[in-house]
LUMKOL-970755 format. One record per residue: x, y, z of N, C-alpha, C, O, CB in turn. Coordinates in steps of 0.1 Angstrom, whole numbers, plus 5000, padded with zeros to 4 digits. Glycine has a CB too. Example, Ala and Ser with C-alpha at 12.3 -4.5 7.8 and 13.67 -1.06 7.14 Angstrom:
<recs>
513249435078512349555078513249675078514249675085511349555090 512849785071513749895071512950005079513450115080514149945057 
</recs>
This chain:
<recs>
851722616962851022746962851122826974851222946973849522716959 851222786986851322866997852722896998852923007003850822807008 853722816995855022916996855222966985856423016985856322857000 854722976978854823086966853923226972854323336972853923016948 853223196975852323286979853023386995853023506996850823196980 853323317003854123337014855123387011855623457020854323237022 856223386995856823416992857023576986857923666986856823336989 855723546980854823716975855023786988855923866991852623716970 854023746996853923827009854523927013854224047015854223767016 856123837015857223837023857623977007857624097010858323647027 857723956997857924066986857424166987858124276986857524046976 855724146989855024316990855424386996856124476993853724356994 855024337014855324387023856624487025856524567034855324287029 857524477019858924427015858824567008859324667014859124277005 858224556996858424676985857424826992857824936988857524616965 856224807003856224907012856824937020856225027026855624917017 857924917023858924917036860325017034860925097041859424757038 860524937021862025027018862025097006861525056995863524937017 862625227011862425306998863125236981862625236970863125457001 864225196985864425076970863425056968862725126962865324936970 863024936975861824876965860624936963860124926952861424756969 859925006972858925116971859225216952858425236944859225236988 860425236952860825316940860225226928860025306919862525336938 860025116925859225056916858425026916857725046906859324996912 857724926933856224896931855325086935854225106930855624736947 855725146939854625276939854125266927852825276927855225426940 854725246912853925276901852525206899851525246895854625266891 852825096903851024986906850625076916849425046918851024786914 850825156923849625196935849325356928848525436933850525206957 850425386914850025516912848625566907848225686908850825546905 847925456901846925446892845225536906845025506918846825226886 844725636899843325646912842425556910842125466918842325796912 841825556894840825446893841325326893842325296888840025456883 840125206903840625136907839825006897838524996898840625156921 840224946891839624866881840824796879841924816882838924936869 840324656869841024546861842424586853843324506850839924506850 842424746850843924726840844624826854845124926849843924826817 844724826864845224856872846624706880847824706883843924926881 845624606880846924526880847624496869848324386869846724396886 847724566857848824586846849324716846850024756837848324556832 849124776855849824886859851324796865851324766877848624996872 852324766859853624746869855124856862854924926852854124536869 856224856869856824876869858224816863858224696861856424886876 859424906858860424836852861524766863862024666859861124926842 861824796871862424786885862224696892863124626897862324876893 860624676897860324546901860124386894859724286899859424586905 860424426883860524286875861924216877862124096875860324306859 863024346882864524266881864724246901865524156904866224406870 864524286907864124296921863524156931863724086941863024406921 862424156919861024036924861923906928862123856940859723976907 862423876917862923686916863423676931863223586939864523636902 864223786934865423726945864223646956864423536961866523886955 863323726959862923626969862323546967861623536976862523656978 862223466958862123316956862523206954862023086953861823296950 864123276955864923216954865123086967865722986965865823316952 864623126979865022986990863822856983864022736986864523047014 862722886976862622806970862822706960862322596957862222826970 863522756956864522636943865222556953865822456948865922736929 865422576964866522456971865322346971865622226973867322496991 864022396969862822296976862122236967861822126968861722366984 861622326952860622306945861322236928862522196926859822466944 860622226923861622236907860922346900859822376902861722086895 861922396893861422526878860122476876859222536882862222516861 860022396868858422386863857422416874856622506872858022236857 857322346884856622336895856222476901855022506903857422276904 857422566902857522696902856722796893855822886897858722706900 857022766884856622886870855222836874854822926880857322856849 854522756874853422726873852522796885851522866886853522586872 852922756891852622816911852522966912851723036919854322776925 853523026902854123146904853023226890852623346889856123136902 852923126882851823206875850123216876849223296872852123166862 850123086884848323106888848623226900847823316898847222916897 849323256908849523336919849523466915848823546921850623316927 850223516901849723626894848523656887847923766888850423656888 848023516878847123526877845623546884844623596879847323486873 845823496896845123526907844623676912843423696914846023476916 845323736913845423876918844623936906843824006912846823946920 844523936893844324016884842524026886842024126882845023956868 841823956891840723966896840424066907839824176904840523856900 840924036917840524156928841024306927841224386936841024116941 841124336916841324496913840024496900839924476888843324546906 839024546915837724546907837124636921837424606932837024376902 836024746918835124806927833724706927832724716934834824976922 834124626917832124596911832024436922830924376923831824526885 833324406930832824276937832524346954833224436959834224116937 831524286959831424356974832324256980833224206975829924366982 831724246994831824127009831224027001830224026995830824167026 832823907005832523776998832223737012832423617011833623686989 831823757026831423647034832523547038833623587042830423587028 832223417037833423377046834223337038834923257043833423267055 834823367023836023397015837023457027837923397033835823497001 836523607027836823677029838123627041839223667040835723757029 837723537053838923497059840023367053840323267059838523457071 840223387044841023287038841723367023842923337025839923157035 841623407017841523467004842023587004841623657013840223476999 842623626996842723806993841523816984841323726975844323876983 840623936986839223936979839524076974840524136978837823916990 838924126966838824266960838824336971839624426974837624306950 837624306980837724406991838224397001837824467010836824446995 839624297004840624337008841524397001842524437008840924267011 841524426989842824486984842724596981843624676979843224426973 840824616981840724776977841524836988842324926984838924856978 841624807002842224867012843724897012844224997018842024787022 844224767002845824817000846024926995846725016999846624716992 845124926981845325036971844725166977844825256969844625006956 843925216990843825286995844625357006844925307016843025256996 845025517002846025527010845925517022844925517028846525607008 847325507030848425497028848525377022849325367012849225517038 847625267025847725157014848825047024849024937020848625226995 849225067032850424937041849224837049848524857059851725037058 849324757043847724667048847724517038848324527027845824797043 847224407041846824327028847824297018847624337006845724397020 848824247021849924227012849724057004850124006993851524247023 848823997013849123857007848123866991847023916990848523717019 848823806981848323756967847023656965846123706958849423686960 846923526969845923466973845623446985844423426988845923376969 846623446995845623427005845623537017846723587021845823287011 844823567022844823677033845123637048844823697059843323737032 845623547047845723457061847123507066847123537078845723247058 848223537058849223597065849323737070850023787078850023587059 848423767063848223947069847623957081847724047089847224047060 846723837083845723837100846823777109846823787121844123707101 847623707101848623647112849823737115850223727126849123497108 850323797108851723877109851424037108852224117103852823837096 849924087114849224177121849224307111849124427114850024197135 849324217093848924377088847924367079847924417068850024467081 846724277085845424277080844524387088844324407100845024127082 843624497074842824577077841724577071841924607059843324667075 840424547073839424547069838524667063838424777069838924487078 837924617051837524737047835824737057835224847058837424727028 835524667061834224657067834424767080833324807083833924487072 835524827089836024917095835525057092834925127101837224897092 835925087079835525237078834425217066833625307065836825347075 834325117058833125117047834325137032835425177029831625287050 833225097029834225127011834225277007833325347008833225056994 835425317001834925456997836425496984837625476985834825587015 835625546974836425576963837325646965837225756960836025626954 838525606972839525696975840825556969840925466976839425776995 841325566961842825476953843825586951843825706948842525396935 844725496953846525576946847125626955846825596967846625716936 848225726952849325766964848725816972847525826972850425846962 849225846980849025946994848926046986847826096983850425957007 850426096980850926206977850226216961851326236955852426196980 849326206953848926176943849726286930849826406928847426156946 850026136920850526206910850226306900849026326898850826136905 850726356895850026446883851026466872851926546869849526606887 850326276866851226266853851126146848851326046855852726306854 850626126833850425956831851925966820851725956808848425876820 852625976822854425936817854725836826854925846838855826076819 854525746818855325596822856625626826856925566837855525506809 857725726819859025706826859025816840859825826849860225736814 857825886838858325976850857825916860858425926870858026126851 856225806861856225736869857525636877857625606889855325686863 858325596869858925506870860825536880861725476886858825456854 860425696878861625736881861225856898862025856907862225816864 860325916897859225986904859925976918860326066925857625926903 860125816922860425826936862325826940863125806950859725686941 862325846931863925826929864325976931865425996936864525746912 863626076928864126196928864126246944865026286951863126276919 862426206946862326206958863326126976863226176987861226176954 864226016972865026006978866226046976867025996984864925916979 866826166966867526266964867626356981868526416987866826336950 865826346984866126466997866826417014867226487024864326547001 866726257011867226177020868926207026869926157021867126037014 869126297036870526317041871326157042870926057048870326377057 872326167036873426117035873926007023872926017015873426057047 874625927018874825867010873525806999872425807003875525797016 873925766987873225706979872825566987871625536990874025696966 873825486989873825376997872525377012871625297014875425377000 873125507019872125487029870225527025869225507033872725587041 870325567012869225597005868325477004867225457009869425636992 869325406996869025286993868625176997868325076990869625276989 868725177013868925087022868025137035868125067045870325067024 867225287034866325337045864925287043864425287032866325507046 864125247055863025227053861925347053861825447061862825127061 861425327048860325387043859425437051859025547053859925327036 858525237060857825227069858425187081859525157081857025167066 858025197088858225077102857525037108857325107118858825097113 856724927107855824817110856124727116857324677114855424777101 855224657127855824547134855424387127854224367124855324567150 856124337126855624177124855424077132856223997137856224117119 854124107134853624047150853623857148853923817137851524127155 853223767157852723627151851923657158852123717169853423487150 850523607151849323577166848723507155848123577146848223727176 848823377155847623287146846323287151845323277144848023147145 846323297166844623267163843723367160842523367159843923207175 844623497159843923597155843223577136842923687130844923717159 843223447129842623347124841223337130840423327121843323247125 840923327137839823307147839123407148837923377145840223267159 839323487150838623637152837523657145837723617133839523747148 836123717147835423737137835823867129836923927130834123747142 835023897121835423987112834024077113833024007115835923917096 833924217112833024287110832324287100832924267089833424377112 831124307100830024297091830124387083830824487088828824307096 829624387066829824487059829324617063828724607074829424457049 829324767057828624887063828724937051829524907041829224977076 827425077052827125107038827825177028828325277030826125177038 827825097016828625217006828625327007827525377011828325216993 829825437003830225547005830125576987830525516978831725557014 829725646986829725736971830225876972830425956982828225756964 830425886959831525986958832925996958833325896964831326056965 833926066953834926076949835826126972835626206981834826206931 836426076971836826156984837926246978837726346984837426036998 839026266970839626306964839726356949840026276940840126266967 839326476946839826506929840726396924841826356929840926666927 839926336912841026276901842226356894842026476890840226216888 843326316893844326326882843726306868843426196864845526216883 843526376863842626296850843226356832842626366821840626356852 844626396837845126436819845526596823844726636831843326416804 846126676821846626776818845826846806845926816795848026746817 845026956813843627056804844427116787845427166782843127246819 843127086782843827136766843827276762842627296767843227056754 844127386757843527496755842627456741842627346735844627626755 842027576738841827566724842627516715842327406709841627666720 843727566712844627536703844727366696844627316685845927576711 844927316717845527176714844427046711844526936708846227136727 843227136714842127036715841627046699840926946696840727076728 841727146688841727156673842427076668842027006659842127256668 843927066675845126956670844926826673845326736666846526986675 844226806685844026646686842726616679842426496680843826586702 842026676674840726656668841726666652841126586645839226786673 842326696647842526676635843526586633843826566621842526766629 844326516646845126396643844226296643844326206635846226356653 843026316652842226156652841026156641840126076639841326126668 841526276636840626236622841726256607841426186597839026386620 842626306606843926286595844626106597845226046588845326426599 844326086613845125946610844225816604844925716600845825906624 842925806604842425686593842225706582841725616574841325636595 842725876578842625876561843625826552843525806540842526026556 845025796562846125746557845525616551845925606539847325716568 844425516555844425376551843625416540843225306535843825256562 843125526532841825496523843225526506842925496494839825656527 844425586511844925616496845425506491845825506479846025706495 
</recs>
């Protein structure tokens, strides 16, 4: 479980860094509201991308062993994409918790990369606490979208490294971020700041659907009532 997970890590971190991989995982960070079908928010790009780095583990593990490791570790995550859990207390140093991750999915969002456990982000210096500035409804890009098209999600950042001077190749291969990867384990040790009071309110306008005129809002009111009359003939 931990080098699967150390493996993730080493992936996220990874997919904020360079614009290749950023070009697929952005669509999981495109989502504002932050809830449960947000970690089924993924991408087509990062599914063919992902494996490679797991690969120094097959010299170590076997397949089964793997798939198995590799699927509680996803299944794992699908929990903490939730607003409704606070400060788990002393989880909270060991664990990726909701409210560490709200922090990832908050922009800029480069923070909290580990899947189950939060121990590598305190150690390789890109652990950020939400207890710092307080919780506050702010999820999704920086640059936030305006558009629920799956393919234009999927393609969105690709245009955008179109404005990158020089080759496709050097596109492809520029980072994004530049972050340091520090080691300091005992910063393990460290206390952690006490929770601070919820923040309400929206800090940013939602994306919330493209406005209907009259016209279109007659036409969707009579598809969603012409389409269950098909089952009564």
């Amino acid at each position: 479980m931990l080098s699967v997970d150390f493996g993730y890590y080493c992936l996220h971190r990874c997919n904020h860094e360079w614009h290749f991989f950023w070009s697929g995982h952005r669509v999981h960070h495109s989502g504002e509201v932050y809830n449960l079908a947000t970690a089924l928010r993924q991408s087509i790009l990062q599914t063919i991308t992902s494996p490679f780095w797991y690969l120094p583990l097959a010299l170590v593990f076997s397949p089964s062993a793997f798939r198995a490791h590799k699927g509680l570790n996803t299944l794992y995550q699908f929990w903490v994409h939730t607003e409704l859990v606070g400060w788990l207390g002393p989880l909270e140093y060991v664990f990726s918790t909701p409210s560490a991750h709200r922090m990832h999915h908050r922009p800029p969002g480069d923070c909290n990369y580990g899947g189950v456990f939060i121990v590598w982000d305190r150690m390789f210096g890109s652990y950020v606490c939400e207890n710092v500035t307080g919780y506050k409804d702010y999820f999704g890009l920086a640059g936030p979208t305006q558009t629920f098209n799956a393919v234009e999600l999927n393609v969105e950042h690709w245009r955008r490294m179109q404005l990158i001077p020089g080759s496709w190749w050097k596109r492809v291969t520029t980072k994004r971020r530049t972050t340091d990867w520090t080691w300091r384990p005992l910063s393990l040790f460290e206390p952690l700041p006490p929770p601070k009071v919820k923040q309400h309110g929206e800090v940013r306008t939602k994306y919330r659907g493209a406005q209907l005129g009259f016209g279109g809002q007659v036409f969707s009111c009579a598809v969603l009532v012409a389409g269950p009359l098909r089952f009564f003939h």
